[in-house]
C-alpha positions in Angstrom: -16.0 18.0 49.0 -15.2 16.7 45.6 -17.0 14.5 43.7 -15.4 10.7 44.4 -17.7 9.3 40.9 -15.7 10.3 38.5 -11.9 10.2 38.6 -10.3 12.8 36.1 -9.6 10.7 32.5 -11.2 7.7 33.7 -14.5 8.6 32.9 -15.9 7.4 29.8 -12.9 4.2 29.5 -10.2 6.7 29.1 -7.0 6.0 31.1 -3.4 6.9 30.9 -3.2 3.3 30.3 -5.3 3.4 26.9 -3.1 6.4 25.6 0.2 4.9 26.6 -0.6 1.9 24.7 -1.9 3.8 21.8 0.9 5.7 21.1 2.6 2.6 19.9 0.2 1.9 17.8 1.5 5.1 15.3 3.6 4.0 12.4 7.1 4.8 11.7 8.0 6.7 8.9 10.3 3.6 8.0 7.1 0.7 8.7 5.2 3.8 6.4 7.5 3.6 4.1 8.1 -0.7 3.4 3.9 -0.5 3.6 3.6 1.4 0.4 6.5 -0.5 -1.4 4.3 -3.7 -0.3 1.1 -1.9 -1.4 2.6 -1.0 -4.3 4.3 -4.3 -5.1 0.4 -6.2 -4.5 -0.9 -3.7 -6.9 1.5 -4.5 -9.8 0.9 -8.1 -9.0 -2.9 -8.3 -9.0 -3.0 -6.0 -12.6 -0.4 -8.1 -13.8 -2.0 -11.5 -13.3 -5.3 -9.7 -14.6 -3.6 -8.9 -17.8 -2.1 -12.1 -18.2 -5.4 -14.1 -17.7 -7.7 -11.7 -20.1 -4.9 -11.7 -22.4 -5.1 -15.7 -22.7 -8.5 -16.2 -22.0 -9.9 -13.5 -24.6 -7.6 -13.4 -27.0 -5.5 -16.1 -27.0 -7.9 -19.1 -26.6 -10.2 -17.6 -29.7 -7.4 -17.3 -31.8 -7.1 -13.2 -32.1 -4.1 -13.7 -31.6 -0.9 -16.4 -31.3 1.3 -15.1 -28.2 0.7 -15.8 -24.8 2.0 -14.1 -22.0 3.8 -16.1 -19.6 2.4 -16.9 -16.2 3.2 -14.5 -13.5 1.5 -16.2 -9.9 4.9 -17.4 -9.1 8.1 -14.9 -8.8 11.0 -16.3 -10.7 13.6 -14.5 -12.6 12.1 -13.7 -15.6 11.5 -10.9 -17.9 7.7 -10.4 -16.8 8.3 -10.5 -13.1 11.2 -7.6 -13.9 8.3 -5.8 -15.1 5.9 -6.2 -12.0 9.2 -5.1 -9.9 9.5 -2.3 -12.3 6.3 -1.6 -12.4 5.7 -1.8 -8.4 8.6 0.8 -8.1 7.2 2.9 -11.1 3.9 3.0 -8.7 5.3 3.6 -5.4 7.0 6.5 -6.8 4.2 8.2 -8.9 1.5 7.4 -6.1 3.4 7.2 -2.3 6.5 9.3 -2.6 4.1 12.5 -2.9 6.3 15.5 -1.3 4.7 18.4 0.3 5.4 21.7 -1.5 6.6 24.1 1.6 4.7 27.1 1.2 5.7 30.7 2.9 3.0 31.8 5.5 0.7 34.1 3.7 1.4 33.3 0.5 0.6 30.7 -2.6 
């Protein structure tokens, strides 16, 4: 007579129901892709708004030097947020478009 305590998967919470669901949890190679643009994007942003606040804070406001850089929190069509888009795309490139080198079996 088998054993009517345990059911199969079921034991320890797993289910057909918990691996359906899971599945569709996986990323697209698409939602992959726009999450490293937007990674990338953030990045640029947060190092560009850091250089521009040490730039004015440190050298700026004790008179090291007499240019500021222009605030960048808000996007607007300006030179400096061409360079966080230019810079965003510079990054997602050099770090998130890393291809796999297709080796033959056996060798290097």
């Amino acid at each position: 007579m088998p054993d009517r305590s345990r059911s199969g998967d079921a034991q320890h919470g797993r289910s057909g129901r918990g691996r359906r669901f899971g599945d569709a949890d996986l990323p697209t190679k698409r939602q992959g892709t726009a999450l490293a643009a937007y990674i990338a994007l953030l990045l640029t942003y947060g190092l560009a708004n850091a250089l521009q606040d040490g730039w004015n804070e440190q050298l700026v406001k004790r008179g090291t030097v007499d240019s500021a850089l222009p605030s960048m929190i808000r996007p607007d069509l300006s030179w400096a947020w061409a360079g966080i888009l230019l810079g965003a795309v510079a990054i997602y490139f050099l770090l998130f478009r890393v291809d796999r080198v297709d080796r033959p079996e056996g060798g290097m």
